[in-house]
C-alpha positions, 0 to 999 in steps of 0.5 A: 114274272111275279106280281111282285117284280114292278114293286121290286123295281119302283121301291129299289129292292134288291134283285138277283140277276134271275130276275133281271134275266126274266125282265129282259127276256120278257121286255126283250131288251138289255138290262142297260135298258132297264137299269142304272148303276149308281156309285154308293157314294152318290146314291148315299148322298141323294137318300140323305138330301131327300131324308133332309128334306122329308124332315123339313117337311115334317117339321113344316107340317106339324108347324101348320098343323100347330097354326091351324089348331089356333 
């Protein structure tokens, strides 16, 4: 296993089953263990609330910045 591997998991990267191959033969266990599958639809939709999200953060910390400045 690469040191990369850990990376590829926790960002979402993608995998060939290669790699999940050496992950299972190496935790000894079945990718069902390891890993979800998520429709596209609910996945499109999470990464959209959670972009929705991080701009309202954004956009509350510029504001706090802006008080602060004053």
């Amino acid at each position: 296993m690469s040191v990369n591997m850990p990376a590829k998991f926790s960002k979402n990267k993608p995998m060939n089953t290669d790699i999940i191959n050496k992950v299972c033969e190496y935790l000894c266990v079945q990718p069902s263990e390891i890993m979800e599958w998520i429709p596209d639809a609910e996945y499109n939709k999470t990464n959209a609330e959670i972009a929705s999200i991080d701009q309202q953060i954004a956009e509350l910390e510029a504001k706090k910045k802006q008080l602060q400045g004053k």
